[in-house]
C-alpha positions in Angstrom: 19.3 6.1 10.3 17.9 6.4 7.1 16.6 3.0 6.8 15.2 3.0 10.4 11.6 3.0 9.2 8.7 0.5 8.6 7.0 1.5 5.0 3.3 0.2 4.0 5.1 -2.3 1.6 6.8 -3.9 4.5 3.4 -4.6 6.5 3.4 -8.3 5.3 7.1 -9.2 6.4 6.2 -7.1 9.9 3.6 -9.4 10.8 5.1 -12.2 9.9 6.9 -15.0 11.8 10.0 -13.7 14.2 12.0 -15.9 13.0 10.4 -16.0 9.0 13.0 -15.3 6.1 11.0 -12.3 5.2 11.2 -11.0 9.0 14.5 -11.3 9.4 15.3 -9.6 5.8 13.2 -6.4 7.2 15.2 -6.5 10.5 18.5 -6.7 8.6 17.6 -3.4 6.0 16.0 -1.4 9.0 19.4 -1.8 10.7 21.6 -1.4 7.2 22.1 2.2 6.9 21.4 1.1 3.2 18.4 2.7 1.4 16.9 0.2 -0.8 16.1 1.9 -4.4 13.5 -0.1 -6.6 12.7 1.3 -10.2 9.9 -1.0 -11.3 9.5 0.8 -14.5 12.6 -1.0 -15.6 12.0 -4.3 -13.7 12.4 -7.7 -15.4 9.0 -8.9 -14.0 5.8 -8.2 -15.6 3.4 -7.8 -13.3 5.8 -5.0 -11.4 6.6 -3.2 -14.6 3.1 -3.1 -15.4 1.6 -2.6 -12.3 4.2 0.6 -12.3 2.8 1.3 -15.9 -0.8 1.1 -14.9 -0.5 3.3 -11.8 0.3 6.6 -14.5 -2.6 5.7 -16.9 -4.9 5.2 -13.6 -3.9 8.9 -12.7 -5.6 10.1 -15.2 -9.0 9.2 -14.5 -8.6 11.1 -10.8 -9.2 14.8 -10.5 -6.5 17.1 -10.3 -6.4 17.1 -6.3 -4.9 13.7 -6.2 -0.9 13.5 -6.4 1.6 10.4 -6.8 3.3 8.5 -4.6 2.8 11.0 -1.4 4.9 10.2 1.7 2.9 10.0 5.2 4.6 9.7 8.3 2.8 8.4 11.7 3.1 11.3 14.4 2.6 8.4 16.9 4.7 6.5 16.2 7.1 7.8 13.4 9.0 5.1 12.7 6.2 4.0 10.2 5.6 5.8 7.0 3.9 5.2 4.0 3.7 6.3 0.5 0.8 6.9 -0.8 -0.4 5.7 -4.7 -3.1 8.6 -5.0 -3.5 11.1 -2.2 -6.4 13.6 -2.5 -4.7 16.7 -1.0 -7.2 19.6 0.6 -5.9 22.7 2.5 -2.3 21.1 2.3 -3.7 17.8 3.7 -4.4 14.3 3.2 -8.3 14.0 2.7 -8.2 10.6 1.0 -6.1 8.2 -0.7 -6.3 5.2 -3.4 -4.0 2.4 -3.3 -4.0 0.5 -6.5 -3.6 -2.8 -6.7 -2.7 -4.5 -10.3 -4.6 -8.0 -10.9 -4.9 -10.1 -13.7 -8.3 -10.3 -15.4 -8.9 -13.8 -14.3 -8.6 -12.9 -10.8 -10.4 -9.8 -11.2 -13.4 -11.5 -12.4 -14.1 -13.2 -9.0 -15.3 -9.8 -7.5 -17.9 -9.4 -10.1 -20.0 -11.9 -7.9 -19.2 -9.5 -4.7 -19.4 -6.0 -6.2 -23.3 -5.4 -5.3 -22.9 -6.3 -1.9 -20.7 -3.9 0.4 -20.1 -6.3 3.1 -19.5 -9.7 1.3 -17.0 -7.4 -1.4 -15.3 -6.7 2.3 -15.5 -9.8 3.9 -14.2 -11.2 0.4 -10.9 -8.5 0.1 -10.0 -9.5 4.2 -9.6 -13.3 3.0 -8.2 -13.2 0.2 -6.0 -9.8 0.0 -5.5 -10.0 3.5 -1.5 -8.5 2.9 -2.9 -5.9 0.9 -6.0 -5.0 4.1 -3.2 -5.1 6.7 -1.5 -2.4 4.4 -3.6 -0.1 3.8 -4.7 -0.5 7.6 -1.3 1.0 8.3 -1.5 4.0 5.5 -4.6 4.7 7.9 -2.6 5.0 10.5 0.1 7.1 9.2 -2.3 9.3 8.0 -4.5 9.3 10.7 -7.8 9.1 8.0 -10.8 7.1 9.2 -10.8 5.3 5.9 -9.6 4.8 1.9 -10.2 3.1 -1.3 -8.8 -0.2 -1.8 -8.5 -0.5 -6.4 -7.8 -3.7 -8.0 -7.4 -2.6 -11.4 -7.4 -5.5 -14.1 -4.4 -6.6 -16.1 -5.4 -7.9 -19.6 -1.4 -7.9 -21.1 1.8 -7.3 -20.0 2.8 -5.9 -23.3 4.4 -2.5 -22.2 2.8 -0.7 -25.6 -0.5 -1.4 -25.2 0.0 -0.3 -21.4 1.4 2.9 -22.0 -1.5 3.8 -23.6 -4.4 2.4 -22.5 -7.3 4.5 -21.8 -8.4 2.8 -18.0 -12.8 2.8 -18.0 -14.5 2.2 -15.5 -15.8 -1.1 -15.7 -12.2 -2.1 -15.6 -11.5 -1.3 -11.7 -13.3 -1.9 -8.6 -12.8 0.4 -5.5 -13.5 -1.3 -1.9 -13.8 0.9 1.0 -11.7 0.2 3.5 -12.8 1.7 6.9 -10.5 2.4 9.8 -9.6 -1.4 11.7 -8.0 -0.3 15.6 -7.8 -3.9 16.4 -5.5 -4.6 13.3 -3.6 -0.7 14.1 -3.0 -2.1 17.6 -1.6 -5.5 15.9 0.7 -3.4 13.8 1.6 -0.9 16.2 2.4 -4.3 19.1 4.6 -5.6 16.5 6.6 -2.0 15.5 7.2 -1.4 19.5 10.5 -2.9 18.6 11.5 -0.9 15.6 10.3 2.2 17.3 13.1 1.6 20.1 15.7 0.5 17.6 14.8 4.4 16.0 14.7 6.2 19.5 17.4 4.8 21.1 19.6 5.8 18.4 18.4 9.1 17.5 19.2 9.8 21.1 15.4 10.3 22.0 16.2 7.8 24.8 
């Protein structure tokens, strides 16, 4: 039962083809009993190391309301739950969130051109982070918040030294607002039906 859940970072394979590789891989944990355990810190490939790196230096530029890494889980529908990167905690609940995304400086220079304009920064995130949009649409949803901050942070080295200590500015990060999307919650939600029955009928709720 422990694995009967759909996490933020499974969004992507969710909505993807029934019968897609990635799909079927989600169907086959969420029915494992076996808790996946993922320690990126220590992982082989650079962008997940750093991007694991990155998240702890980016901490420290948020006040002391936001914590790490806090779990969310839908009271709709609670067979989705999310973790959250940042969560701005007030009166013992979530008030906002950051979800940080890690990008290299070459793609993080293409928002320069979008970051005076709300909308086109928007309408430029949807096209091309669409996995990342459909995401954070269902952290939304699991916390029941009307909206969040989208961060893509840029990645200038994957040398873990100079990572551990960098001091993030902020020139070197760009937040989007994302705003609550109940066309794309409904998507999500159409497409979890399934899961959620898989949970219920085998937690006896049915």
């Amino acid at each position: 039962m422990n694995t009967m859940y759909i996490g933020s970072g499974d969004v992507t394979a969710l909505m993807s083809k029934k019968d897609s590789q990635s799909h079927l891989t989600l169907l086959r944990r969420f029915v494992s009993g076996v808790k996946p355990y993922y320690n990126a810190r220590a992982s082989p490939i650079d962008a997940l190391r750093t991007g694991a790196i990155l998240e702890d230096r980016y901490l420290l530029t948020l006040p002391d309301n936001y914590f790490a890494q806090y779990v969310c889980t839908s009271a709709e529908m609670d067979v989705f739950k999310c973790s959250l990167d940042f969560a701005k905690i007030e009166n013992g609940q979530v008030a906002d969130f950051d979800e940080l995304k890690s990008v290299y400086l070459s793609d993080y220079l293409e928002f320069e051109q979008y970051k005076d304009d709300p909308d086109a920064l928007l309408a430029y995130v949807k096209k091309k982070y669409k996995h990342y949009y459909y995401q954070v649409q269902e952290q939304l949803f699991c916390t029941d918040l009307d909206g969040c901050n989208l961060v893509f942070l840029s990645v200038t080295t994957y040398d873990d030294e100079e990572n551990l200590t960098r001091d993030i500015q902020p020139n070197e990060f760009i937040k989007v607002q994302i705003h609550r999307n109940e066309k794309v919650i409904q998507e999500i939600k159409d497409r979890g039906a399934i899961f959620q029955q898989i949970k219920d009928y085998y937690s006896n709720k049915v």
